[in-house]
C-alpha positions in Angstrom: -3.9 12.1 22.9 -4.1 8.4 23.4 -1.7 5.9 21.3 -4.2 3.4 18.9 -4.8 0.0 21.1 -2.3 -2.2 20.4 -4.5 -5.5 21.7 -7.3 -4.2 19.2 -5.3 -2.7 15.9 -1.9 -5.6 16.6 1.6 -4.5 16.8 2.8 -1.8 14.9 4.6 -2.3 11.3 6.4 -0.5 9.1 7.4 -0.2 5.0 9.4 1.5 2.6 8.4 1.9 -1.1 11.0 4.4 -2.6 10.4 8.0 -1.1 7.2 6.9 1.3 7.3 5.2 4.5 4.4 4.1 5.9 3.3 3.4 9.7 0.6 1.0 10.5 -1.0 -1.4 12.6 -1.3 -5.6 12.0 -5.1 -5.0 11.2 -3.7 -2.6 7.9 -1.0 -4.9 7.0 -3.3 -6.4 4.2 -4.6 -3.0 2.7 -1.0 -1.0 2.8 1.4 -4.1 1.2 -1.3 -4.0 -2.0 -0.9 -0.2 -1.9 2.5 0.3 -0.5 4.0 -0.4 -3.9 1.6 1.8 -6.1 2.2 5.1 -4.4 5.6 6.2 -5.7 4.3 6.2 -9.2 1.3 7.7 -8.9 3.2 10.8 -7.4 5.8 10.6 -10.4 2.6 10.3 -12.4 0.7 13.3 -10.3 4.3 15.5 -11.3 4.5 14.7 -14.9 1.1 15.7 -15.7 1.5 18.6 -13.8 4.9 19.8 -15.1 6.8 19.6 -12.0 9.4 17.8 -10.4 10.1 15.9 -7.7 12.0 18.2 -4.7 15.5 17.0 -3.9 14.5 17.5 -0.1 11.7 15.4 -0.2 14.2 11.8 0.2 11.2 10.3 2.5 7.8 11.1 3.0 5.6 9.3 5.8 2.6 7.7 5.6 0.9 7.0 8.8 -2.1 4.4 9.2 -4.0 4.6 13.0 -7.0 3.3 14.0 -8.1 6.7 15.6 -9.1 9.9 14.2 -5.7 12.3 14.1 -7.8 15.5 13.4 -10.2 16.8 11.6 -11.3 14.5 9.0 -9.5 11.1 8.1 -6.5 12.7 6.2 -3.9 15.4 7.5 -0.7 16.2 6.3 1.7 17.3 9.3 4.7 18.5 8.0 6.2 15.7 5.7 4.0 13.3 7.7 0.5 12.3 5.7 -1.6 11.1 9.2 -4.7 9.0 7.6 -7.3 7.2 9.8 -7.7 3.7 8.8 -9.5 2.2 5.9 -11.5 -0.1 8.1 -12.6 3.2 9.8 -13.2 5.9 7.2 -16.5 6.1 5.4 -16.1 4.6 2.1 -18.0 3.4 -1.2 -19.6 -0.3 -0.5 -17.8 -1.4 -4.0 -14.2 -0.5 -2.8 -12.3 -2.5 -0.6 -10.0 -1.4 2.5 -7.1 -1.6 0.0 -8.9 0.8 -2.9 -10.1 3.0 0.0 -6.7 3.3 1.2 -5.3 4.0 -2.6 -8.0 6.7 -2.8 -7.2 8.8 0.4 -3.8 8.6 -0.1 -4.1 9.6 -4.1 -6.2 12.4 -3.2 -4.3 13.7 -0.3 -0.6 13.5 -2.9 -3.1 14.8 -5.9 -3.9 18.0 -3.8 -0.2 18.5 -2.3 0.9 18.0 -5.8 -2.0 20.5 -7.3 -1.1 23.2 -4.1 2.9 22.9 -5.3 1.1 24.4 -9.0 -0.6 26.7 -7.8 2.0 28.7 -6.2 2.6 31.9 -6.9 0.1 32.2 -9.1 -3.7 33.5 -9.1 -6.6 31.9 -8.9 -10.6 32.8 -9.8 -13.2 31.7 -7.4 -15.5 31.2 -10.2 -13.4 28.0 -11.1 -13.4 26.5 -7.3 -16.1 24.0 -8.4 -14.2 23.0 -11.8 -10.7 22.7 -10.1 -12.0 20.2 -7.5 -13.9 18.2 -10.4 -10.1 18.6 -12.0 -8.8 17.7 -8.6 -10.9 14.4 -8.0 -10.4 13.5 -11.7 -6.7 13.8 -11.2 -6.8 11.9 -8.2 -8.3 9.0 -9.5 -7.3 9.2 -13.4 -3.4 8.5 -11.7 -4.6 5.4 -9.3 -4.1 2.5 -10.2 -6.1 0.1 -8.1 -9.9 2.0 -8.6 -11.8 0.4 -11.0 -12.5 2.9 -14.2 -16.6 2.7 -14.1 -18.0 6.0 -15.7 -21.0 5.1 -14.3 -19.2 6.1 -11.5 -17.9 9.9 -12.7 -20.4 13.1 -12.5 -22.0 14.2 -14.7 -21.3 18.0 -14.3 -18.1 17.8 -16.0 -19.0 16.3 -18.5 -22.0 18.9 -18.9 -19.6 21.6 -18.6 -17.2 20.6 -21.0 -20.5 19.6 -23.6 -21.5 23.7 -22.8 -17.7 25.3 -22.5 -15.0 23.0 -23.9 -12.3 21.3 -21.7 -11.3 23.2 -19.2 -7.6 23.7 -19.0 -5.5 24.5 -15.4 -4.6 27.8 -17.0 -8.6 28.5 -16.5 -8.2 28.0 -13.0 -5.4 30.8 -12.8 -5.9 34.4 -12.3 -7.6 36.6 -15.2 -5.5 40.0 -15.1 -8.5 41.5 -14.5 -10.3 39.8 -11.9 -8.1 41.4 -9.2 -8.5 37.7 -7.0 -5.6 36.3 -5.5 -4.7 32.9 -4.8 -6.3 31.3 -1.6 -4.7 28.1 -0.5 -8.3 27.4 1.9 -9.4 26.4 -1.7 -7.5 23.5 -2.0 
């Protein structure tokens, strides 16, 4: 593996905002100090509305910014480590900016850590997959601060479920004693 180029991405920085510290190059500086402050509550947030608490052994988690792809896709978690590729790099909606694009890989990436940490030890129906990653991405951005609220924006097959079925509720997404399915975290 090569180390990002220092004469095209600028020296390497670093910042602490309560539990996260984040890694990053000059050319991020701009995106992560807008973001940098946001994260800590939106994984309090992510916790409350999921029940849970925060683990005692999670004192610091690391957020690391390159401007090369880390492994498959442009977010990986690696322990305690989160490993995003770059907002200037990663395909994103023309309406967000490289700090919204940021807030919205790392929400996502805490949102289905958070959602995994629920789901342990208990079932879950394949039937639901589609309904617990429209929960999932609602989550994700329902908790960030810095997307813009456009419904415009959301999908419509939600909403359409919910007209047809009600609001789903995470116990939905848990196993029915009788569907004999287990929990499979390659759904998440």
């Amino acid at each position: 593996r090569t180390s990002t180029d220092t004469r095209l991405w600028g020296a390497q920085a670093e910042q602490t905002a309560g539990i996260f510290h984040f890694v990053y190059n000059a050319q991020d500086a701009a995106a992560v100090q807008r973001v940098a402050p946001q994260v800590e509550a939106i994984w309090r947030t992510l916790h409350e509305r999921l029940g849970l608490t925060i683990a005692p052994a999670e004192t610091s988690l690391a957020i690391v910014i390159q401007g090369e792809n880390v492994g498959v896709g442009p977010v990986r978690f690696d322990g305690d480590r989160l490993l995003l590729l770059s907002p200037k790099l990663t395909r994103a909606p023309v309406y967000e900016d490289e700090a919204q694009t940021l807030s919205r890989m790392i929400a996502t990436a805490l949102t289905r850590r958070a959602m995994d940490r629920f789901m342990q030890g208990r079932g879950f129906d394949p039937r639901w997959a589609v309904t617990y990653e429209a929960a999932l991405s609602w989550l994700a951005e329902e908790v960030n601060p810095l997307l813009p609220r456009d419904p415009a924006q959301e999908s419509g097959a939600l909403r359409k479920r919910v007209a047809r079925f009600g609001l789903p509720r995470l116990d939905d997404l848990l196993e029915k004693r009788t569907s004999g399915y287990i929990w499979w975290a390659g759904w998440a």
